[in-house]
C-alpha positions as CSV (number, residue, x, y, z in Angstrom):
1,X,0.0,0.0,0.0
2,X,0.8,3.2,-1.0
3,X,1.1,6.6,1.1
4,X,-1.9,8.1,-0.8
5,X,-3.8,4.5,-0.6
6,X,-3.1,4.5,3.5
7,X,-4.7,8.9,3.7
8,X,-7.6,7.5,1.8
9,X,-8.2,4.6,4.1
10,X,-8.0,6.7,7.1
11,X,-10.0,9.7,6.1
12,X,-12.5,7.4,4.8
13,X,-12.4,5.6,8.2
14,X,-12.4,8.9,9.9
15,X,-15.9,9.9,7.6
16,X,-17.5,6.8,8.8
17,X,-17.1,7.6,12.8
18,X,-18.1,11.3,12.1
19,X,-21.3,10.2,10.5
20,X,-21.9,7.4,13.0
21,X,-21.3,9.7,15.7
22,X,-23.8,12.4,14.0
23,X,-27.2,10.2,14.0
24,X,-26.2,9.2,17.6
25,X,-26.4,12.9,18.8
26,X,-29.8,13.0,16.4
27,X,-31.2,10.1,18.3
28,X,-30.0,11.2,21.5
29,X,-31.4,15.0,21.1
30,X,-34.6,13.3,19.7
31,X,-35.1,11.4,22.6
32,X,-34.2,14.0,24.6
33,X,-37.2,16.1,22.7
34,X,-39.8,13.6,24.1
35,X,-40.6,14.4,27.4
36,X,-41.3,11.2,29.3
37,X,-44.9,11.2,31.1
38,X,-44.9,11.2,35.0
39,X,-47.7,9.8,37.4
40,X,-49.6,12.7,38.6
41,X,-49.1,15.0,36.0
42,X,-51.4,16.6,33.8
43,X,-51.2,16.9,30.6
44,X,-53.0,18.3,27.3
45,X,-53.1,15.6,24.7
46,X,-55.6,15.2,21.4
47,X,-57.8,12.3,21.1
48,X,-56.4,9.8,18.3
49,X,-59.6,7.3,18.0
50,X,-62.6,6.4,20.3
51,X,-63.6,2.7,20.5
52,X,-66.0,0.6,22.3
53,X,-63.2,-0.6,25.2
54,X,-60.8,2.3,24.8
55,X,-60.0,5.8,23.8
56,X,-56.3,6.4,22.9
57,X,-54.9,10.0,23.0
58,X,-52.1,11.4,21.7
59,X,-49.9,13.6,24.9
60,X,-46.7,13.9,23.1
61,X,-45.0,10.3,24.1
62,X,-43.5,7.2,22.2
63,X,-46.6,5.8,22.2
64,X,-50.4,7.3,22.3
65,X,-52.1,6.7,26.8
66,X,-55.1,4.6,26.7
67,X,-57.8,5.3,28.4
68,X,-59.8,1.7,29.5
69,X,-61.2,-0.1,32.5
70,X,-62.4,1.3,35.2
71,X,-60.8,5.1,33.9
72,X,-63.3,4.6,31.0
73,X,-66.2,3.3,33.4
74,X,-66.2,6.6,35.1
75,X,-67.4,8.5,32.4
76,X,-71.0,8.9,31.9
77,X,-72.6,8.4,28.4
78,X,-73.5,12.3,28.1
79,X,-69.6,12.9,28.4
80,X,-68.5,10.1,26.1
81,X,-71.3,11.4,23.5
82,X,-68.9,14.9,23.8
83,X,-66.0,13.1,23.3
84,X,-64.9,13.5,19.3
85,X,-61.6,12.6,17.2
86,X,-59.2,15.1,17.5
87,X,-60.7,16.7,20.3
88,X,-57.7,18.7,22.4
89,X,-58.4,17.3,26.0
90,X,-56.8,17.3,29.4
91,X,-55.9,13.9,31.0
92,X,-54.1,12.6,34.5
93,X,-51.2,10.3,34.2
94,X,-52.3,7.3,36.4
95,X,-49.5,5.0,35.8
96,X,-46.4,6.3,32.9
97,X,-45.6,2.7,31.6
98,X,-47.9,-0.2,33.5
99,X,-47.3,-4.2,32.1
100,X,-48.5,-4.0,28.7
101,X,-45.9,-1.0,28.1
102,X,-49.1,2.0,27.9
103,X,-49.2,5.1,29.3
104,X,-53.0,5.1,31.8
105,X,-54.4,8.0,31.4
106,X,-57.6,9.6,33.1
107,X,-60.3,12.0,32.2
108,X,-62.1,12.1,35.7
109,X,-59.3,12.6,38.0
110,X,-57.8,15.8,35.0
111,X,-61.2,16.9,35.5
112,X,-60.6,17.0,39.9
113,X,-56.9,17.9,40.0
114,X,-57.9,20.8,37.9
115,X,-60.8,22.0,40.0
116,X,-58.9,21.7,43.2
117,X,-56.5,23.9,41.5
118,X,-59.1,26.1,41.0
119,X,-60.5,26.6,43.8
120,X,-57.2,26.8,46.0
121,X,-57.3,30.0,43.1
122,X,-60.7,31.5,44.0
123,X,-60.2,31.2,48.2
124,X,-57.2,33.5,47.6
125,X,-59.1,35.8,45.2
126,X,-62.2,35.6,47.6
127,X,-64.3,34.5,44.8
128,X,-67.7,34.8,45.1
129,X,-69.1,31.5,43.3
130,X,-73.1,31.4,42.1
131,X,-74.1,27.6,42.5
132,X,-77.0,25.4,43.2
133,X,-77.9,23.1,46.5
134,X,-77.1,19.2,45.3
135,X,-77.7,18.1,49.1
136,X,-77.3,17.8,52.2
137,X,-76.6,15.9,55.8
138,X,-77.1,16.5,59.4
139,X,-74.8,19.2,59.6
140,X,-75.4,21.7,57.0
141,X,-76.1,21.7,52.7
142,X,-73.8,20.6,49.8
143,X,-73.4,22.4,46.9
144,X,-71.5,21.9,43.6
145,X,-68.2,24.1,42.6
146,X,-66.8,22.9,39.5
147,X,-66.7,18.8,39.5
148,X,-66.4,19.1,43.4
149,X,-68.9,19.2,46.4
150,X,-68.3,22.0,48.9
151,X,-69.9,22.1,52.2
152,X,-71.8,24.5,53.5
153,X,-72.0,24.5,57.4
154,X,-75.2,26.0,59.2
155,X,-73.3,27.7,61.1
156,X,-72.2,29.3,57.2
157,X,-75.9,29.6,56.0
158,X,-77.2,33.0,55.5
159,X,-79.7,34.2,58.3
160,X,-82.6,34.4,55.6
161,X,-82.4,31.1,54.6
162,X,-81.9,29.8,58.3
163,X,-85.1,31.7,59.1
164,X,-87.1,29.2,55.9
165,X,-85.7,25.6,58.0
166,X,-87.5,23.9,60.9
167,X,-87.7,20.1,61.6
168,X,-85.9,17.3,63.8
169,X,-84.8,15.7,61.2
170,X,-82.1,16.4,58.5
171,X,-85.0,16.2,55.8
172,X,-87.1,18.2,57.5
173,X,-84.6,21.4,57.5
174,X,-82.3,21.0,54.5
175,X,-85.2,19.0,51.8
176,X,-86.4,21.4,50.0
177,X,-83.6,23.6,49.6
178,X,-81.9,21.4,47.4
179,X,-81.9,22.3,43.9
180,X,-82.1,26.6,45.0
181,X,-79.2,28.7,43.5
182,X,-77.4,29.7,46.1
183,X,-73.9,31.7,46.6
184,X,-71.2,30.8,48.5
185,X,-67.1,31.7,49.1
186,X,-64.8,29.2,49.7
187,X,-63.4,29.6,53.7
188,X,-61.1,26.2,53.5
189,X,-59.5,23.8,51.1
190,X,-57.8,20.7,52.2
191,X,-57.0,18.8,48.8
192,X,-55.6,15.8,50.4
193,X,-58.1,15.2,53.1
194,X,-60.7,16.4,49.8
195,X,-61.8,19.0,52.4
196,X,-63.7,22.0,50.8
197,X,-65.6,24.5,53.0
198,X,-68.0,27.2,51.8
199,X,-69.5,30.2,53.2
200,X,-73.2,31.6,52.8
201,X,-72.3,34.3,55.2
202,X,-69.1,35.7,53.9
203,X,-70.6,36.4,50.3
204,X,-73.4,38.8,52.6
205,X,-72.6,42.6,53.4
206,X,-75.9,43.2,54.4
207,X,-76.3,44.9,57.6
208,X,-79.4,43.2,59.7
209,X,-81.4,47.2,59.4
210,X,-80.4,47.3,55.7
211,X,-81.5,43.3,55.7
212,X,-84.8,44.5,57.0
213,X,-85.3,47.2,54.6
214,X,-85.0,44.7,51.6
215,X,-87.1,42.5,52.9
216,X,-89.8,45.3,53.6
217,X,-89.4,46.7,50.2
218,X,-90.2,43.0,48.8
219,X,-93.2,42.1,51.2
220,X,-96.3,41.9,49.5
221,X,-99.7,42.7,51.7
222,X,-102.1,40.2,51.4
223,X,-99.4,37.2,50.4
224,X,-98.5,34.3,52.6
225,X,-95.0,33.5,53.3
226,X,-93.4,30.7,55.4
227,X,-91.6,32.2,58.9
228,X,-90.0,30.8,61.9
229,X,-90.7,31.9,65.6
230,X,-87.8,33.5,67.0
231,X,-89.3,35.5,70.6
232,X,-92.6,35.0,72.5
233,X,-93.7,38.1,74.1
234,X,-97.4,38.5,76.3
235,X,-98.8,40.5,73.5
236,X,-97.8,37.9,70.8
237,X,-95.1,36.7,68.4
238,X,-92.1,37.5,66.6
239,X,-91.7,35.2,63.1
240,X,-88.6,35.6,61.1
241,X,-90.0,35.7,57.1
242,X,-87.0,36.1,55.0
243,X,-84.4,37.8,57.0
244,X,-86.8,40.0,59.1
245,X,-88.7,39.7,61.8
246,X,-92.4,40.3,61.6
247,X,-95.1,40.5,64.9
248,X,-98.4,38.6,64.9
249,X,-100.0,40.0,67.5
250,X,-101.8,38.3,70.2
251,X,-105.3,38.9,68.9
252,X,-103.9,37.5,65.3
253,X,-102.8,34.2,66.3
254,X,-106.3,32.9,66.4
255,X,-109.9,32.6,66.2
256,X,-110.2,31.3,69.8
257,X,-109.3,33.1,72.3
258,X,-105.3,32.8,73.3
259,X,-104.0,34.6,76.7
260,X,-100.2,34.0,75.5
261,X,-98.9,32.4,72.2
262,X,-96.9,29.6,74.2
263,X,-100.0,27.7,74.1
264,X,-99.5,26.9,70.3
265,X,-96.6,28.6,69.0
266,X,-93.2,27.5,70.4
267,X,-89.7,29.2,69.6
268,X,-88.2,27.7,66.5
269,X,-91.7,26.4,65.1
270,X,-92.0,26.8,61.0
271,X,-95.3,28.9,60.5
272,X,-97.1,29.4,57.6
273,X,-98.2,33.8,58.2
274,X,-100.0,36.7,56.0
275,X,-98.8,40.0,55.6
276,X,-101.3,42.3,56.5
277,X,-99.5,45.2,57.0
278,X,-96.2,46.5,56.4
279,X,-95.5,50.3,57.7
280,X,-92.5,50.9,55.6
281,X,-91.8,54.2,57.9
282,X,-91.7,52.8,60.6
283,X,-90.4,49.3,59.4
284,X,-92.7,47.2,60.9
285,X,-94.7,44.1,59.6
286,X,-97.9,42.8,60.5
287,X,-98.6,39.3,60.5
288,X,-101.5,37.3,61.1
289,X,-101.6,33.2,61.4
290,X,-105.6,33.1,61.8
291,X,-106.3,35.3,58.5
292,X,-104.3,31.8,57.1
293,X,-107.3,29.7,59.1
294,X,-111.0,29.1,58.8
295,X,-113.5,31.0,60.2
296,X,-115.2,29.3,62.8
297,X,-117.5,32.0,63.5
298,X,-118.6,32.2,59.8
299,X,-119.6,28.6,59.9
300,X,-121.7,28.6,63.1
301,X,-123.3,31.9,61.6
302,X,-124.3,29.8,58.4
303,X,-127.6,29.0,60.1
304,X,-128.5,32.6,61.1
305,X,-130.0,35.7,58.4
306,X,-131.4,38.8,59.5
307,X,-134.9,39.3,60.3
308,X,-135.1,35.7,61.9
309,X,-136.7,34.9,65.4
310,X,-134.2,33.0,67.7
311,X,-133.8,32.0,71.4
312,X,-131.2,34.3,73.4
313,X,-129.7,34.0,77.2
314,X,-129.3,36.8,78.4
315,X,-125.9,37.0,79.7
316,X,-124.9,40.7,80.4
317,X,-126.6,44.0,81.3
318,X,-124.8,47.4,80.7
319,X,-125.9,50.6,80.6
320,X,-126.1,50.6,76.7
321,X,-127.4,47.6,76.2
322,X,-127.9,43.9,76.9
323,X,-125.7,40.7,75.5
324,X,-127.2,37.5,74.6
325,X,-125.7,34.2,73.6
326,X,-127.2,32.1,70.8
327,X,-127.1,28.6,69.5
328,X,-123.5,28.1,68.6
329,X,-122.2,29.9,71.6
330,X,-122.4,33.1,69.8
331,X,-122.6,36.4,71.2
332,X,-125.1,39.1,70.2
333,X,-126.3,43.1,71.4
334,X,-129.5,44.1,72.4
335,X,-128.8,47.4,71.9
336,X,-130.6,49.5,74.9
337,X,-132.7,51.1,72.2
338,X,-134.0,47.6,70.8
339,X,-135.6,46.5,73.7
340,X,-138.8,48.1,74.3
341,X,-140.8,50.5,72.4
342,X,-140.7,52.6,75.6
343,X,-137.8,54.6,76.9
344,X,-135.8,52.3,79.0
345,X,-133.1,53.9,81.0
346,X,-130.9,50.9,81.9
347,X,-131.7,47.1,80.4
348,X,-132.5,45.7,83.9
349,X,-136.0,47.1,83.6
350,X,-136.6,45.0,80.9
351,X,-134.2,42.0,81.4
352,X,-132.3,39.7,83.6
353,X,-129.6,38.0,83.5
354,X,-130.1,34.4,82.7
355,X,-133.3,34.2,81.5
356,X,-134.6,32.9,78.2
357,X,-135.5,35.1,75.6
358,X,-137.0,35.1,71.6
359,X,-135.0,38.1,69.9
360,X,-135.2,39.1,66.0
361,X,-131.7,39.2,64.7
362,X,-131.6,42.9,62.6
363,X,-127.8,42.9,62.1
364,X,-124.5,40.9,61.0
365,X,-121.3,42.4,60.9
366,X,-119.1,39.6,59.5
367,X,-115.9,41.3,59.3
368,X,-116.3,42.5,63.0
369,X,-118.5,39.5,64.3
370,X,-121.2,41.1,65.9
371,X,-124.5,40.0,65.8
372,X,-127.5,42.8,66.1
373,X,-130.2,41.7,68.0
374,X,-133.8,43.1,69.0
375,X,-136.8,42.6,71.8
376,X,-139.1,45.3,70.3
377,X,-139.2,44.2,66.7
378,X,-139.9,40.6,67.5
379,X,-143.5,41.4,66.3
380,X,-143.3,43.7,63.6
381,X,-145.3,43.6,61.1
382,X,-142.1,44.9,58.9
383,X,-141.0,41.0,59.3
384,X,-144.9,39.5,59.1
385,X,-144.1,37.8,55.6
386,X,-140.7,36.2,56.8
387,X,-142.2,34.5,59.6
388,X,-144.9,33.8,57.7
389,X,-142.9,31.3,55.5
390,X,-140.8,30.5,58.0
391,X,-143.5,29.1,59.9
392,X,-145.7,27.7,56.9
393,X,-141.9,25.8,55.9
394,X,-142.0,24.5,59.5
395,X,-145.3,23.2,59.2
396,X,-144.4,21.7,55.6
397,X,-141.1,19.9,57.3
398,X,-143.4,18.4,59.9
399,X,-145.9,17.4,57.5
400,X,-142.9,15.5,55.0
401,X,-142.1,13.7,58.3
402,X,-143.6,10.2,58.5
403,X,-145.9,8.8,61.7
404,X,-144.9,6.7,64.0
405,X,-145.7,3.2,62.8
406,X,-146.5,3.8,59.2
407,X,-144.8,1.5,56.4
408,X,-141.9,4.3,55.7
409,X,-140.4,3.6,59.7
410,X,-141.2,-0.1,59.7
411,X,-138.0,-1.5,58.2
């Protein structure tokens, strides 16, 4: 060999290593280029195909992460329906390389990593987050932020909606709150322990007076609204309806007569209550629980129409007049210039207490529940037709009536 033979050997040698050595650094800076997946992290990736048992998505790796099993079991068919091919998505690396050499990836726990993220976010920013009630348990309601469920301790609901819950049970005070929009601030996050607390309260800057004033301003006379009892007094009761305390006084608690309202109201009692008054001046609210209840004094008064003859006790004697009770326990005035065609200067000349009496009724105040009553018109002719028929009915009743031992009372 030569001396130019033995330069050409060796630069051709020399060639060979300096290429070899070139697509090792190409493969090494490639591989360098592909950022291995790690368990825990989050990555965005693009869905590369969607099949019955597996979606496969594309995060940048030697291979495409498989989403399957349970990971694919946790979505519901409304978010697999979303799901389409190329579809830029984030996932959660559940295990980087497991047996079969894939990358697991996750939808769900992206979905919870993220919103935990989130919301550590929105507790530093004081975030004030409009949601919905989803629940509830013995201590308080549950409501929904993000893909997460907050907690909302009563101690953290807002006085208004405190005032609308009543019960022994959990059902009884939370129930039929869920599913009511409701706005809350986050007060505590504690990812690991999956700890998130919300606040009614903290998203409120109402003062109770400017609390009250609202509430006034959105009362509606005549309406009925569901309260709870929060004071007893002697002259009646204090009910909470939407933030604000409203009194039903004693004489509006019922039709019966009530000498204090702890004999059927008790503190904390739900209530259904009218408004029948609201002094917006003054910022007070009337309330009334028997405006809410039947009558009673209407019904017993269903038998009686003025101009009829009835039998009265006389039960009271004053210097204006004289009471008497009726069928029914009800209460009417013989007023002092009703009992005799005379002058009468006090009822006693006339009357006494106890004794039996047939009055003409000649009044009936239904809104104020008095009953007019009168001795001197019990025969006058202005009434001779009424009594007429009345009697000539009562006569036609007795004759409709079948005798004792005919066919119709034989069975």
């Amino acid at each position: 060999m030569d001396q130019n033979e033995a330069l050409s050997g060796a630069a051709s040698a020399q060639g060979e290593q300096s290429n070899n050595q070139t697509m090792e650094s190409l493969l090494e800076s490639e591989s360098l280029s592909v950022e291995l997946p790690q368990t825990g992290e989050i990555r965005k990736g693009m869905i590369a195909s969607i099949g019955p048992n597996q979606i496969l998505v594309s995060i940048g790796a030697k291979s495409e992460g498989v989403i399957a099993g349970r990971e694919l079991e946790q979505l519901t068919e409304e978010e697999r329906a979303e799901l389409q091919v190329g579809q830029e998505v984030n996932v959660f690396v559940v295990n980087p390389e497991d047996q079969n050499g894939n990358v697991v990836l996750s939808f769900k726990r992206a979905q919870e990593q993220m919103s935990w993220e989130n919301v550590e976010k929105m507790i530093a920013d004081e975030t004030v987050i409009d949601t919905k009630i989803i629940g509830f348990n013995k201590g308080g309601l549950i409501a929904a932020v993000g893909n997460l469920r907050g907690f909302i301790p009563s101690s953290q609901i807002s006085a208004g909606r405190r005032a609308q819950s009543s019960g022994d049970t959990p059902e009884q005070r939370w129930q039929k709150m869920v599913g009511q929009p409701i706005s809350v601030r986050i007060i505590e996050v504690d990812r690991e322990r999956h700890r998130l607390i919300l606040s009614e309260r903290a998203t409120s800057t109402e003062s109770p007076a400017s609390m009250k004033d609202r509430v006034i301003s959105e009362l509606e006379e005549g309406q009925s609204y569901t309260g709870r009892v929060t004071s007893l007094a002697d002259f009646g009761a204090f009910v909470n309806v939407n933030g604000a305390d409203g009194l039903v006084h004693l004489s509006e608690l019922s039709w019966d007569h009530i000498a204090h309202p702890k004999e059927i109201l008790e503190v904390g009692q739900e209530v259904q209550v009218k408004v029948i008054n609201v002094d917006r001046d003054k910022k007070r609210i009337g309330l009334s629980l028997r405006a809410l209840q039947d009558d009673p004094w209407k019904n017993r008064m269903s038998n009686f129409s003025v101009g009829q003859l009835v039998e009265g006790v006389i039960t009271r004697l004053t210097k204006f007049g004289a009471f008497a009770r009726l069928e029914g326990d009800i209460e009417g005035l013989i007023h002092i210039s009703e009992l005799s065609e005379n002058r009468v200067e006090h009822p006693k000349e006339v009357l006494k207490e106890g004794e039996t009496k047939t009055l003409r009724i000649i009044r009936i105040d239904s809104d104020q529940h008095r009953i007019g009553l009168s001795l001197r018109k019990v025969d006058s002719a202005a009434f001779a037709d009424k009594d007429f028929k009345l009697l000539t009915q009562g006569f036609s009743e007795q004759d409709d009536e079948p005798e004792a031992g005919s066919e119709e009372t034989k069975e």
